[in-house]
C-alpha positions as CSV (number, residue, x, y, z in Angstrom):
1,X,0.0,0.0,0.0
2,X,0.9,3.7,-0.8
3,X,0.2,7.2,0.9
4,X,1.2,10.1,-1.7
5,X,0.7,13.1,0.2
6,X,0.2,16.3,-2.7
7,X,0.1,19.4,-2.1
8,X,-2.8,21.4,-3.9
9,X,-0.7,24.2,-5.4
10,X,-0.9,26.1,-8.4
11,X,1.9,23.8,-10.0
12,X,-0.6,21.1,-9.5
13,X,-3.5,23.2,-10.5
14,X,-1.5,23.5,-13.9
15,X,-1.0,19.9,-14.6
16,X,-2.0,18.5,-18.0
17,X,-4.5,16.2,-17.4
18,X,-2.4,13.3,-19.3
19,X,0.5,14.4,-17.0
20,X,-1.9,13.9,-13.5
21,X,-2.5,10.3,-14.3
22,X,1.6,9.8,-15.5
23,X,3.1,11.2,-12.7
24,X,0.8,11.2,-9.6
25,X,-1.4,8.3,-10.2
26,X,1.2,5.8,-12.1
27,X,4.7,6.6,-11.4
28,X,4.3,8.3,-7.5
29,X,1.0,5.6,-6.4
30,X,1.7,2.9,-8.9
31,X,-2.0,2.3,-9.3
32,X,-3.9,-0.3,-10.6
33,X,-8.0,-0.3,-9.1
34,X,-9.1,2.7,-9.2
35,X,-12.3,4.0,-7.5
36,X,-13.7,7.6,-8.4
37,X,-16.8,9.3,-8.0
38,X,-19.7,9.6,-10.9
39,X,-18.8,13.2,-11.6
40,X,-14.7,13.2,-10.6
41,X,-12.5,15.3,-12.7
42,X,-9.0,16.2,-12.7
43,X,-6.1,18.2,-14.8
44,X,-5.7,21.5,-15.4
45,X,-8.9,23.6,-16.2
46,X,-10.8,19.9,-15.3
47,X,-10.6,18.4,-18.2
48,X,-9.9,15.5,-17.0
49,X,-12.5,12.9,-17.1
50,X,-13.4,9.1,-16.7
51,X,-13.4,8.2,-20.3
52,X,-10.0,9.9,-20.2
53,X,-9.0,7.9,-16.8
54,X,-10.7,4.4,-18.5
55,X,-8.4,5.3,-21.9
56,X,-5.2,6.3,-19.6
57,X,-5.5,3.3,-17.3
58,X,-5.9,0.9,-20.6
59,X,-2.3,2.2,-21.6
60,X,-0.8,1.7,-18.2
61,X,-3.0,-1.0,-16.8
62,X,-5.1,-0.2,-14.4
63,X,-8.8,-0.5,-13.9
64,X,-10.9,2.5,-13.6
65,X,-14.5,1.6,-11.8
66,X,-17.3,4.5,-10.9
67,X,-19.4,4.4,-7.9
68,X,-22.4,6.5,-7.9
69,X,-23.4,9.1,-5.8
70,X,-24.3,9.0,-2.5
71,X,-27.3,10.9,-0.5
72,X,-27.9,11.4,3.4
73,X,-31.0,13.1,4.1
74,X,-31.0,14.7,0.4
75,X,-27.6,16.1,-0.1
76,X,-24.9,14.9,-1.9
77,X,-22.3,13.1,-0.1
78,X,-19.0,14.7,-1.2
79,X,-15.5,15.9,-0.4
80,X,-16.9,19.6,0.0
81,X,-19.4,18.3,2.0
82,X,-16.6,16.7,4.3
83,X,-13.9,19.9,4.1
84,X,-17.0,22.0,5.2
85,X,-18.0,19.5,8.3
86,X,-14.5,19.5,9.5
87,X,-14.3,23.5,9.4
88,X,-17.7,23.8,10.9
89,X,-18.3,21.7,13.8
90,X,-14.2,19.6,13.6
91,X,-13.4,15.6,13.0
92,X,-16.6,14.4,14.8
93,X,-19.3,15.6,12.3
94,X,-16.7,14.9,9.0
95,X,-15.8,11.5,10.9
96,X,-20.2,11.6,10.8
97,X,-20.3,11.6,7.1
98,X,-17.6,9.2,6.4
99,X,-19.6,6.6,8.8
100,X,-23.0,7.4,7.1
101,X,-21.4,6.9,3.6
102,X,-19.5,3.7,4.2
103,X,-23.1,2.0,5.5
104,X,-24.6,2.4,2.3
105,X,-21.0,1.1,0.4
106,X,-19.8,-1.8,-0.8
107,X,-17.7,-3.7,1.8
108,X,-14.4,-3.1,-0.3
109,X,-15.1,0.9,0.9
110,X,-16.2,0.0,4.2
111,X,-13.8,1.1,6.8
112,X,-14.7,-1.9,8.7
113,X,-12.6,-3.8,5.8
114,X,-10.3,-1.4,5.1
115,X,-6.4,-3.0,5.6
């Protein structure tokens, strides 16, 4: 297993989308599963996109899944959703989210499983 720990700069904000899945998601995680969100997009100006990641992870090899999005009492379950809970009310209520998420998950997300 692999942590790569990226800072969100403006040199990142610049990277190519090509150049994202080269250099952070092949050569500094050595990936190969995959797991983003229905709407997830990356690369500069977000042009980035699954089609792109499917096509990208083809020429490396890795596999590139979608999981759908996920609701808790009618809003979107996201990463801004998460960023906001931890500056609003700290770990507890983002911690909140994560545990509400993971229920309705497959067991390979579940925390419970995680390694």
């Amino acid at each position: 297993d692999r942590v790569l720990l990226v800072r969100f700069d403006a040199r990142l904000a610049e990277l190519e989308a090509h150049a994202f899945v080269e250099r952070i998601l092949v050569d500094g995680l050595g990936v190969r599963h995959l797991y983003v969100g229905d709407d997830f997009r990356f690369g500069k100006g977000r042009a980035g996109d699954f089609a792109l990641l499917g096509e990208m992870g083809r020429e490396h090899g890795f596999a590139v899944e979608s999981l759908a999005t996920v609701s808790f009492e009618g809003e979107r379950v996201s990463s801004t959703r998460i960023r906001q809970a931890l500056e609003r009310a700290g770990l507890a209520a983002a911690e909140l989210d994560l545990i509400l998420v993971a229920t309705d998950t497959p067991d390979y997300l579940s925390p419970a499983t995680a390694s």
